[in-house]
C-alpha positions in Angstrom: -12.0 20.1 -20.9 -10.7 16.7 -19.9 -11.4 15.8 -16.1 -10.2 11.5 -15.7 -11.3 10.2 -12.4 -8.9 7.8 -11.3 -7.9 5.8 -8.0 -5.0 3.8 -7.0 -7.0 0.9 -5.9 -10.6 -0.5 -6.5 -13.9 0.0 -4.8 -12.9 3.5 -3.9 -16.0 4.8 -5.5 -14.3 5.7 -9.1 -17.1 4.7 -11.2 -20.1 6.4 -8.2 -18.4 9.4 -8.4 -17.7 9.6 -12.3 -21.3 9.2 -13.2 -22.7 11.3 -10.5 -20.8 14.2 -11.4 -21.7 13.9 -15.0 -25.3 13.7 -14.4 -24.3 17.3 -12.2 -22.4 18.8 -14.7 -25.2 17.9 -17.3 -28.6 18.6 -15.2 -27.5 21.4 -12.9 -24.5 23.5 -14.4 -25.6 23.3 -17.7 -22.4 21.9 -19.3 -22.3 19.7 -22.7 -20.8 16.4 -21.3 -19.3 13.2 -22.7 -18.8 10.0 -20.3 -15.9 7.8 -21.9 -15.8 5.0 -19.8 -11.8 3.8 -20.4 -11.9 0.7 -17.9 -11.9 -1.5 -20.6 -11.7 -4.6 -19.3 -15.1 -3.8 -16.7 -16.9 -1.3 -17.9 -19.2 -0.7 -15.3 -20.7 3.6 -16.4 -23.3 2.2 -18.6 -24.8 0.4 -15.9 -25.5 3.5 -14.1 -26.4 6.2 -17.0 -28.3 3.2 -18.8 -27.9 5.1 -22.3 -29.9 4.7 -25.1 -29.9 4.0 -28.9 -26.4 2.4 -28.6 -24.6 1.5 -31.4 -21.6 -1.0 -31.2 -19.0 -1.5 -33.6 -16.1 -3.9 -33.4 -12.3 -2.6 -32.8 -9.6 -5.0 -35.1 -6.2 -4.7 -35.5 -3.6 -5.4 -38.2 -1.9 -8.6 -36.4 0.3 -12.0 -37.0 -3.1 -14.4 -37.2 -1.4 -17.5 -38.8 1.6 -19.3 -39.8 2.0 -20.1 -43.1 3.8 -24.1 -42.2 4.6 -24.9 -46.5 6.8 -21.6 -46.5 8.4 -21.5 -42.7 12.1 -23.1 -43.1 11.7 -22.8 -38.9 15.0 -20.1 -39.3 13.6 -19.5 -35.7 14.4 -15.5 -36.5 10.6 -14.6 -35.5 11.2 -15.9 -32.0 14.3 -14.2 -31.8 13.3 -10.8 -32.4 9.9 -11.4 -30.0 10.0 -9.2 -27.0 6.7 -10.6 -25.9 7.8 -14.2 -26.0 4.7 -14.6 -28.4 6.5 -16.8 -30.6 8.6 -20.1 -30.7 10.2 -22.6 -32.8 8.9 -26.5 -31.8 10.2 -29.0 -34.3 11.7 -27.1 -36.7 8.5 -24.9 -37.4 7.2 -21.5 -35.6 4.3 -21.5 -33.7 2.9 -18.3 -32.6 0.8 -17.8 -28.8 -2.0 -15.2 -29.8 -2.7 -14.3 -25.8 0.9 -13.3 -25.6 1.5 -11.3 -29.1 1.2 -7.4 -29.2 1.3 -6.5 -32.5 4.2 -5.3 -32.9 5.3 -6.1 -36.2 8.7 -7.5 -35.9 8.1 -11.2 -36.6 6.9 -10.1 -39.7 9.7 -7.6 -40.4 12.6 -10.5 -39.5 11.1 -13.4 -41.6 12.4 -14.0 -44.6 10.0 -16.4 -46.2 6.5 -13.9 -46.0 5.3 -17.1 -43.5 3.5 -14.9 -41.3 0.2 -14.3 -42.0 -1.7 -10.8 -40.7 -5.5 -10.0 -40.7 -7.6 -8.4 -38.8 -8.3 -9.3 -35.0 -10.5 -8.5 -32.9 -9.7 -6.6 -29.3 -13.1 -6.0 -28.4 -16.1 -3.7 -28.9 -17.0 0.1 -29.2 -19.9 1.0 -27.6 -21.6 4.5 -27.9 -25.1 5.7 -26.5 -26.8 8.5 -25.1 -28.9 9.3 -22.0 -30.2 11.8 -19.6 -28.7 14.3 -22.1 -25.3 12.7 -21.4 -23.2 11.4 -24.3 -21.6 7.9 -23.7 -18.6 5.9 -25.0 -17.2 3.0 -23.2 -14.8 0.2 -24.4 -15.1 -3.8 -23.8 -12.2 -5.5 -23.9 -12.4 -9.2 -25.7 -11.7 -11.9 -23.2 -8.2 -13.1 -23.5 -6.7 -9.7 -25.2 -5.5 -8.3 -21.9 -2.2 -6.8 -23.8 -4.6 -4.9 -25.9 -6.2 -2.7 -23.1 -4.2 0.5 -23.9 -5.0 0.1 -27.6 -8.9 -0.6 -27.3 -8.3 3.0 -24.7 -6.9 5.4 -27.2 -10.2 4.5 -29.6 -12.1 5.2 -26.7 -10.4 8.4 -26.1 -10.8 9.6 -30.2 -14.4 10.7 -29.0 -13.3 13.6 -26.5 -16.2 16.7 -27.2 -15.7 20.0 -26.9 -17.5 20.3 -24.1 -16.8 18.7 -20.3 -15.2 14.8 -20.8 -15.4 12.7 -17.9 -13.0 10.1 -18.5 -13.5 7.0 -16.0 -10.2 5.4 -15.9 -8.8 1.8 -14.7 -7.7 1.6 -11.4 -4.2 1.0 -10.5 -0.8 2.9 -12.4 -0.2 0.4 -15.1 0.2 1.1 -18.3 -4.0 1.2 -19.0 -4.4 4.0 -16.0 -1.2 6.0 -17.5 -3.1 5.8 -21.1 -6.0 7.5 -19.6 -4.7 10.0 -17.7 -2.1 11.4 -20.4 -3.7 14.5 -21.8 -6.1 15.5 -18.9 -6.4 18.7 -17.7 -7.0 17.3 -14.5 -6.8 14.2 -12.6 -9.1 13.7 -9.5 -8.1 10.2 -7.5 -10.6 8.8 -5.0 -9.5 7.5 -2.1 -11.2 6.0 1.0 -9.7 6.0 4.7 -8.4 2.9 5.1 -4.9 1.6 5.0 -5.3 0.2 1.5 -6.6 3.8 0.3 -3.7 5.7 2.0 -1.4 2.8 0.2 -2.4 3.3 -3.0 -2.9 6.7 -3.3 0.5 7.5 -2.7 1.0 5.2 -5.7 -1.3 6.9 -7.8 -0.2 10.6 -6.6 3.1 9.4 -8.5 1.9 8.0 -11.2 -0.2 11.6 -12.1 3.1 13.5 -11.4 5.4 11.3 -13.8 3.6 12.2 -16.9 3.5 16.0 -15.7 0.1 16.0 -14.7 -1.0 17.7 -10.0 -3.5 15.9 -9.0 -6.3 16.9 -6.5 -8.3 14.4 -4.3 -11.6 13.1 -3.6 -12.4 11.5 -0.1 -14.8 8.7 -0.3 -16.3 7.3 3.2 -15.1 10.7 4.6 -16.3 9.9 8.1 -14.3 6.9 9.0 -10.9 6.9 11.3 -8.3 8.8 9.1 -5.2 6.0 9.0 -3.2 9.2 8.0 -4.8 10.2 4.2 -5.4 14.1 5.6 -2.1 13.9 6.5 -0.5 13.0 3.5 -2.2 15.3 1.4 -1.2 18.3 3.9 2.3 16.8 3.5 2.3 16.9 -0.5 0.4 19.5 -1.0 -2.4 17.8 -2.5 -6.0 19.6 -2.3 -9.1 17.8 -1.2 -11.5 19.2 -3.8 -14.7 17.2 -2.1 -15.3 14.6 0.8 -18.3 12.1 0.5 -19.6 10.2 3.6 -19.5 6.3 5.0 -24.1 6.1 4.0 -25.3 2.7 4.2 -28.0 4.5 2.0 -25.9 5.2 -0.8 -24.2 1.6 -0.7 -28.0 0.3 -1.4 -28.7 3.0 -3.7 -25.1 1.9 -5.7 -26.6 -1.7 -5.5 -30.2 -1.2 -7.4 -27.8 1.2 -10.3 -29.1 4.2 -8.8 -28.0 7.6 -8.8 -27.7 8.9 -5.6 -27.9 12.3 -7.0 -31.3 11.6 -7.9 -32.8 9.1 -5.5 -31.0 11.0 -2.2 -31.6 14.5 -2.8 -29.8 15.9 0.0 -26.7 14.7 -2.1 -27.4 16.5 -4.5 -25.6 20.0 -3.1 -22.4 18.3 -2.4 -22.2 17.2 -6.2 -22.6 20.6 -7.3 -20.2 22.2 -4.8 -17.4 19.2 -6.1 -18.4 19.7 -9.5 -17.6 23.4 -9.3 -14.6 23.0 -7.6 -13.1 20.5 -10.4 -13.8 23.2 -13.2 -12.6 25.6 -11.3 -9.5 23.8 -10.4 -8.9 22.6 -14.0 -9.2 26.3 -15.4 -5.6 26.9 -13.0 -2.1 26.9 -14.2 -1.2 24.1 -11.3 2.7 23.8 -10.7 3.5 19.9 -11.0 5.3 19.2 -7.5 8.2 16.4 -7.1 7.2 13.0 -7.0 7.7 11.4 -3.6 9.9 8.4 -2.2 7.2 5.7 -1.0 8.4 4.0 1.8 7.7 0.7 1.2 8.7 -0.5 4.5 11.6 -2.6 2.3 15.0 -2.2 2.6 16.8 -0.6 -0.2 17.4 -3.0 -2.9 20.5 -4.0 -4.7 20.1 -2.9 -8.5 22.3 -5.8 -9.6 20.2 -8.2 -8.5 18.3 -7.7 -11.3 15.9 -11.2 -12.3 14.2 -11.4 -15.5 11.5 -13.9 -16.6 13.1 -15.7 -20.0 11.2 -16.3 -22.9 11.4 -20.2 -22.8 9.7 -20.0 -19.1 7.0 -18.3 -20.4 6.1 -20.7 -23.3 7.1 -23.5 -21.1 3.9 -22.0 -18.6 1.6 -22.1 -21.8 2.7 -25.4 -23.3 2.4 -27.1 -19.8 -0.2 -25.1 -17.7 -2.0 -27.4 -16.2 1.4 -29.1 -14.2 2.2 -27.2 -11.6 2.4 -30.1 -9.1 0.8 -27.4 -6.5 -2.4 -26.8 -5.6 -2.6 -23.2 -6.5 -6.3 -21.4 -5.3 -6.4 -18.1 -6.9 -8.9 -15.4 -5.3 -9.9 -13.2 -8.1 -13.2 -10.6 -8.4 -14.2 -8.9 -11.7 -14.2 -5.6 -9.8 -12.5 -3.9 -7.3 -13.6 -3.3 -3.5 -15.3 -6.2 -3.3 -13.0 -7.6 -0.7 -10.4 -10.2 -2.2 -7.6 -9.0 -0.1 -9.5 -9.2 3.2 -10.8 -12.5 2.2 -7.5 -13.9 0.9 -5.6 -12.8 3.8 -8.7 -14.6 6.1 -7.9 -17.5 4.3 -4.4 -17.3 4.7 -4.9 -17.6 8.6 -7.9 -20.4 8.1 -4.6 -22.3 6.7 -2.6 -21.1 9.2 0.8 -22.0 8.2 0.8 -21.8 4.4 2.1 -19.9 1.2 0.7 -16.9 0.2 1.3 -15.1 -3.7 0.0 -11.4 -3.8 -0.5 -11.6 -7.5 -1.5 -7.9 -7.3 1.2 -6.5 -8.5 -0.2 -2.6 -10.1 -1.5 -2.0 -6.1 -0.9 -4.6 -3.8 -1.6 -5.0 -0.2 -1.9 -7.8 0.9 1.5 -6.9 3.3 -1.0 -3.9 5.2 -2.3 -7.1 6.8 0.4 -10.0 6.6 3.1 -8.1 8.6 6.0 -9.3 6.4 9.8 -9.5 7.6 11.6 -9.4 4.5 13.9 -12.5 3.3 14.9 -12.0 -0.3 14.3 -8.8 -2.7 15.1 -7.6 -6.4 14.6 -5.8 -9.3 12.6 -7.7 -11.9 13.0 -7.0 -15.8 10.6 -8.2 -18.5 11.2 -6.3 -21.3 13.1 -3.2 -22.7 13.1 0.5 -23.6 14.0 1.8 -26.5 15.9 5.3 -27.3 16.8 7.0 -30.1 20.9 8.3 -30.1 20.5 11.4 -31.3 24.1 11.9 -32.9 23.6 8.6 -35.1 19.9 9.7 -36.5 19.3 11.1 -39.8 15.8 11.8 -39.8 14.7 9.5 -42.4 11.3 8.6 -40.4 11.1 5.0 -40.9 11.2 4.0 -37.0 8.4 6.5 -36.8 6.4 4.7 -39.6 7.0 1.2 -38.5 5.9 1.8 -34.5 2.4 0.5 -34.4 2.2 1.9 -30.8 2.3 6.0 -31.8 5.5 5.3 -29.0 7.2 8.0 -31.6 6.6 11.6 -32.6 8.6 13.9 -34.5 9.5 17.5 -34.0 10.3 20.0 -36.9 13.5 21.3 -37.2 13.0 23.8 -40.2 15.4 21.6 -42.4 13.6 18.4 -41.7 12.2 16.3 -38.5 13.6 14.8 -35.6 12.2 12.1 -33.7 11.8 10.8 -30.1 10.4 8.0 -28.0 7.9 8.5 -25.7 8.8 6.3 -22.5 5.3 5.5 -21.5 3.8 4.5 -24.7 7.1 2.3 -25.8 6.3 -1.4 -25.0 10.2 -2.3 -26.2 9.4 -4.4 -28.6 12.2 -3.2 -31.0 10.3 -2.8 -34.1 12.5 0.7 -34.6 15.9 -0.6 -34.6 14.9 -3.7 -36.6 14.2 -0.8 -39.4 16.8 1.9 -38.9 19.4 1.3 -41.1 22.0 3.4 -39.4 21.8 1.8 -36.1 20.4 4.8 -34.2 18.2 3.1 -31.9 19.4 1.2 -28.7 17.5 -1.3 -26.6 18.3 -1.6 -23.0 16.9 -3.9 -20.5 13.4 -1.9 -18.7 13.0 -2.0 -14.5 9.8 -2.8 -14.3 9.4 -4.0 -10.6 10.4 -5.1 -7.6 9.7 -8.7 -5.9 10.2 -10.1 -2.8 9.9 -12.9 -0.8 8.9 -12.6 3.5 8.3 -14.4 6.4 4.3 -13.0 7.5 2.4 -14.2 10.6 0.6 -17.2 8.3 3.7 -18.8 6.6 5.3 -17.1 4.1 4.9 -14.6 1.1 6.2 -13.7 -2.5 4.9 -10.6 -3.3 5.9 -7.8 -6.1 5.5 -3.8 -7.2 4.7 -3.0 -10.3 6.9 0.1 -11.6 4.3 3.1 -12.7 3.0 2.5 -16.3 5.2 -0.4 -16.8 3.7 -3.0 -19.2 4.5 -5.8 -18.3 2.7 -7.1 -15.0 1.9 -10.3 -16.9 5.5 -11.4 -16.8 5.8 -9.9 -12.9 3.1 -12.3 -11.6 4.1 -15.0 -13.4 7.4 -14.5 -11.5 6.1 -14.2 -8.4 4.1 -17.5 -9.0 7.1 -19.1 -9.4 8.7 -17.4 -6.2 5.4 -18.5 -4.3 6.2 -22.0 -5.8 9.7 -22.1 -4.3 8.7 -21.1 -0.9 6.3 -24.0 -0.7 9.1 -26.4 -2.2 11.2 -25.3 0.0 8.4 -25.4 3.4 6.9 -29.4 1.8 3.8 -27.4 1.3 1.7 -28.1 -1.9 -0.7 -25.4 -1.1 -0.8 -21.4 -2.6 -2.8 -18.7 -1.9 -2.8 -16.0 -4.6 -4.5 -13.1 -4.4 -5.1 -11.7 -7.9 -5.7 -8.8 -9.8 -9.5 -7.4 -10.4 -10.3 -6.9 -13.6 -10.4 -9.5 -16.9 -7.0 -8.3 -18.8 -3.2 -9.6 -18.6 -2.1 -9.7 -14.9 -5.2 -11.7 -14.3 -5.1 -13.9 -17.1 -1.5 -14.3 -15.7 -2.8 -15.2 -12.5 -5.4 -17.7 -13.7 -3.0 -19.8 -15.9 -2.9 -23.4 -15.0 -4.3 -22.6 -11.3 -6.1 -25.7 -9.6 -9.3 -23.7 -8.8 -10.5 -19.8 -8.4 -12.5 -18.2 -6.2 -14.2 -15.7 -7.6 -15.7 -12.3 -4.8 -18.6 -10.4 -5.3 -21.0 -8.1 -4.1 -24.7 -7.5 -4.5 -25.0 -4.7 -7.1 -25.6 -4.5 -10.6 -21.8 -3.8 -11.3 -20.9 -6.7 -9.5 -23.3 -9.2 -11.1 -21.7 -7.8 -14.1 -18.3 -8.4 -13.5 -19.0 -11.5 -11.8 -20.1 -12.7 -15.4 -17.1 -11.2 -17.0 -14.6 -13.3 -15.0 -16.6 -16.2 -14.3 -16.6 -16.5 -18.5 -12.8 -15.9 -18.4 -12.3 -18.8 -16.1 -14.1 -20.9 -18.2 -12.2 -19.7 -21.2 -9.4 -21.2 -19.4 -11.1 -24.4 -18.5 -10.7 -23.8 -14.2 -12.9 -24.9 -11.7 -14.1 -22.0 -10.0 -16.8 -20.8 -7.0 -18.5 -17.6 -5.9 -18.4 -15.9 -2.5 -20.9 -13.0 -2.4 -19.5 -10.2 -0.3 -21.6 -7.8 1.7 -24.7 -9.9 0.9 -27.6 -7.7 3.2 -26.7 -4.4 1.1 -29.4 -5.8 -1.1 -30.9 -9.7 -0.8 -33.1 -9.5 -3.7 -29.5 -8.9 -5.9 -27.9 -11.7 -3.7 -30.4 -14.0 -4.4 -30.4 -13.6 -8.4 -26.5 -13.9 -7.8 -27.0 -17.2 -6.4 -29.4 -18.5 -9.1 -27.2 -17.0 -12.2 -24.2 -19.1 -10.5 -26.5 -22.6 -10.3 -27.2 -21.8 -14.1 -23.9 -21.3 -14.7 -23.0 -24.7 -13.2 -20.4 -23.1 -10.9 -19.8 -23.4 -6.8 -21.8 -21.4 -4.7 -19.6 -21.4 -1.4 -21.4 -18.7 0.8 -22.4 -15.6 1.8 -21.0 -12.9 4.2 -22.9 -10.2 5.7 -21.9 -6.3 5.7 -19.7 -5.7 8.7 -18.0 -2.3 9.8 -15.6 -4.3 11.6 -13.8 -5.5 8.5 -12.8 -1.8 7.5 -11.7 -1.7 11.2 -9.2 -5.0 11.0 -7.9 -2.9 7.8 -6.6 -0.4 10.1 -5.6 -2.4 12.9 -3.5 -4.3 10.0 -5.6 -7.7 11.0 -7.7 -10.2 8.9 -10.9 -10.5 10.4 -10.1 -14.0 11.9 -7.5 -12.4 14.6 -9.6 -8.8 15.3 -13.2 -10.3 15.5 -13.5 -14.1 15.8 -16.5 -14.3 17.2 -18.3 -12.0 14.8 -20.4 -13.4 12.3 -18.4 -12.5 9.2 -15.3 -14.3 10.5 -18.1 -17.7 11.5 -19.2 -17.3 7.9 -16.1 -17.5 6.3 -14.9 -20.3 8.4 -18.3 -21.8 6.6 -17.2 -20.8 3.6 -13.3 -22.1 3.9 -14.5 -25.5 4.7 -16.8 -25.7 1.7 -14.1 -24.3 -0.4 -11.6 -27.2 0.8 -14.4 -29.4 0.0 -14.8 -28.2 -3.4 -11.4 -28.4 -4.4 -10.1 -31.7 -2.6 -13.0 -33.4 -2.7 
């Protein structure tokens, strides 16, 4: 039985719940369980279950390492074929970008002097463990392989048991999350009640009925005002298998790398009766409902104003990323619910009038809070889709050979096979019409967002939606940089704000390129020191200046003050602290930073503190 845990957002508690309920399943039911932890990029189970005996093995893949320069005749076919915009042609020779390659295959197919070299490389590690009679498998994705998060997922997945899997999946409904969730026999998203939760859920609700798959939900903070989640799930039909409550107790319990099923007893009981529930649930033959129309509070867009991010401007980003000519300050965190948004949109009004990039484009919003009035909007494509004309094929098999994505499966037909494309796992990079030799296959341009540009009570805003499972959110926030870049060209301002993805992989790395400074939010708790680490090394990777806000820094001092001296040894700015404040999560659902609901509170004095040692930091 495969149960993933999932949420549209993070912070909801994905990771709290997952390993709780494996510890249940294991301890008090009885059950044979496997944790795979499939949030490659910030693993955070381990942390938690704190297995054992681990064994680590390094994950490589087949892939374009070098070019050989004494046979390339610079043809300039490689680039050509390149989906992924992973290669060029500079004075008459190729040149290949390794952080935008997928593997696919095709430069190699198209050049016709064998000048592409392939070896192995590295995406990251395996790791595998045991503890509390709990068998453990998470993936860590290399720094600077954010393409390669699905990939490093399925070889995390090759270790389901035969007994109860807990898969712990990214956050979001990117391409990553979809990977997860295909093949589950149920998926249970957390949610919280606040605006953001309710937001995202829907998003995530979606995503789960797309690949065919009803999911139930979990309530996390169960006692705070209801912005409308009850109501939703009454209105699709979704059931609420469990709800946990708002405890300041388990928050400090969360922060030491407890579980709460362990050091608070009296949760204990509600594990068991949400634990039972899931199997129970799981063991149904659950009809898959229609997915809904979000109401993104958008007008209808226009589908021929379709934009698409050209090859040449996204080289033209790597060749030249540190000229800009604006001063972009991105506000990243290694983990979800730390805060960013809040924060960002808190800066936003420090600013006052200013530009503002929601860079978050798998589950943003940032627009809960900035109010925007809509100027320009558009569908954004970044890549393609590939099908297979059914008339045309012979069933010879060689597209199905050649995929190195498993995007193609054959079926038996008693005479021979035929084959079809799986639209979620195809990342369009035309490897299987470069090979079929009776022109079977057709490539045609992939929606994968939308993008828009607003007036919002601080200035203005370029903001974006990732479609669900789409691949390429890379390309979409680079976009939306640049839209963020016209609107201050157009305002004389020289000034962004850009709230980025959590995380380590491609719509962050995205984010980060060629940015003047980031600002990196955390919280006091052994996952956050740990993804505080991951990022701050990914900044670093990419040589920019960076500081640390610690977030909810009285949940536990004793983890806020080692936060503090890791970042002096790290030799990186320490901007600040801000305390744990209810009121926050109440801006959230009066749609307010904390600047305009609370000014006087000491949260919104601290982060005035903490703005002014940030403009310090970064203008000097």
């Amino acid at each position: 039985m495969k149960l993933t845990i999932s949420s549209g957002k993070g912070g909801t508690g994905k990771t709290f719940i997952a390993t709780n309920l494996s510890y249940i399943l294991n301890h008090e039911l009885d059950q044979r369980v496997t944790y795979l932890d499939c949030d490659v990029e910030e693993p955070n189970g381990h942390l938690f279950l704190t297995p054992k005996r681990t064994n680590q093995e390094n994950i490589t893949i087949e892939a374009p390492i070098e070019i050989d320069n004494d046979k390339c005749v610079g043809c300039g076919k490689c680039a050509e074929v390149c989906t992924f915009n992973a290669m060029a042609v500079i004075n008459n020779k190729a040149m290949l970008f390794p952080e935008l390659c997928h593997v696919c295959g095709a430069c190699s197919i198209v050049c016709p002097k064998e000048a592409i070299q392939e070896g192995e490389r590295n995406i990251g590690s395996l790791i595998q463990g045991e503890s509390k009679g709990i068998y453990i498998w998470y993936g860590l994705l290399k720094h600077g392989e954010g393409g390669m998060s699905p990939r490093l997922i399925k070889e995390v997945k090759k270790y389901t048991d035969n007994g109860i899997n807990i898969l712990d999946s990214p956050p979001g409904t990117s391409c990553s999350a979809v990977e997860t969730v295909i093949g589950s026999d149920l998926c249970v998203l957390i949610t919280d009640l606040t605006p953001f939760g309710l937001h995202d859920l829907k998003l995530s609700v979606d995503m789960c009925r797309s690949v065919g798959i009803e999911p139930v939900v979990l309530i996390n903070r169960g006692n705070l005002k209801d912005p409308g989640v009850r109501k939703y799930c009454k209105k699709e039909e979704l059931d609420i298998i469990g709800e946990i409550p708002d405890d300041r107790k388990i928050a400090e319990a969360y922060s030491k790398g407890d579980l709460i099923v362990e050091t608070l007893p009296q949760y204990k009981k509600v594990f068991v009766e949400i634990a039972e529930n899931l199997i129970k649930t799981a063991k149904l033959d659950r009809k898959v409902k229609a997915q809904s129309q979000i109401n993104h509070n958008f007008e209808a867009i226009n589908n021929n104003n379709v934009e698409e991010l050209s090859g040449d401007k996204v080289r033209e980003a790597r060749i030249e990323e540190n000229n800009t000519g604006f001063n972009e300050l991105v506000v990243v965190s290694g983990k979800g619910g730390t805060g960013k948004t809040s924060i960002t949109a808190t800066l936003a009004a420090l600013a006052k009038d200013t530009v503002v990039s929601d860079c978050d484009v798998d589950a943003s919003d940032l627009h809960l809070i900035l109010e925007p009035k809509l100027q320009e909007k558009g569908l954004f494509s970044g890549g393609f889709q590939a099908h297979i004309l059914k008339d045309q094929c012979i069933g010879c098999g060689k597209c199905f050979q050649a995929c190195r994505f498993e995007a193609i499966y054959k079926k038996s037909t008693g005479e021979g096979y035929s084959y079809e494309i799986d639209e979620f796992s195809c990342e369009g990079c035309g490897v299987c019409k470069l090979v079929c030799d009776y022109d079977a296959v057709e490539l045609e341009k992939a929606i994968n967002g939308e993008w828009y540009t607003s007036e919002v009570k601080y200035g203005t805003m370029a903001h974006a939606k990732l479609e669900i499972a789409e691949e390429n959110s890379g390309k979409l926030v680079t976009y939306t940089r640049d839209k963020a870049m016209e609107l201050a060209n157009r305002r004389d301002k020289d000034e962004i704000f850009i709230d980025g993805s959590p995380g380590t992989g491609c719509p962050v790395i995205a984010s980060l390129t060629g940015a003047k400074y980031a600002l990196v939010i955390t919280e006091p708790t052994v996952s956050g020191i740990h993804d505080m680490e991951r990022i701050i090394d990914l900044c670093k990777f990419f040589e920019i200046s960076l500081g640390v806000i610690v977030n909810k820094c009285d949940i536990n001092q004793e983890m806020t003050e080692k936060i503090k001296q890791r970042v002096y040894n790290l030799n990186v700015d320490f901007l600040g602290s801000l305390p744990y404040d209810e009121t926050v999560t109440e801006a959230q659902i009066e749609g307010q930073s904390i600047l305009e609901y609370a000014p006087n509170s000491e949260v919104a004095i601290k982060m005035k503190e903490c703005f002014d040692k940030l403009k310090e930091r970064m203008y000097g």
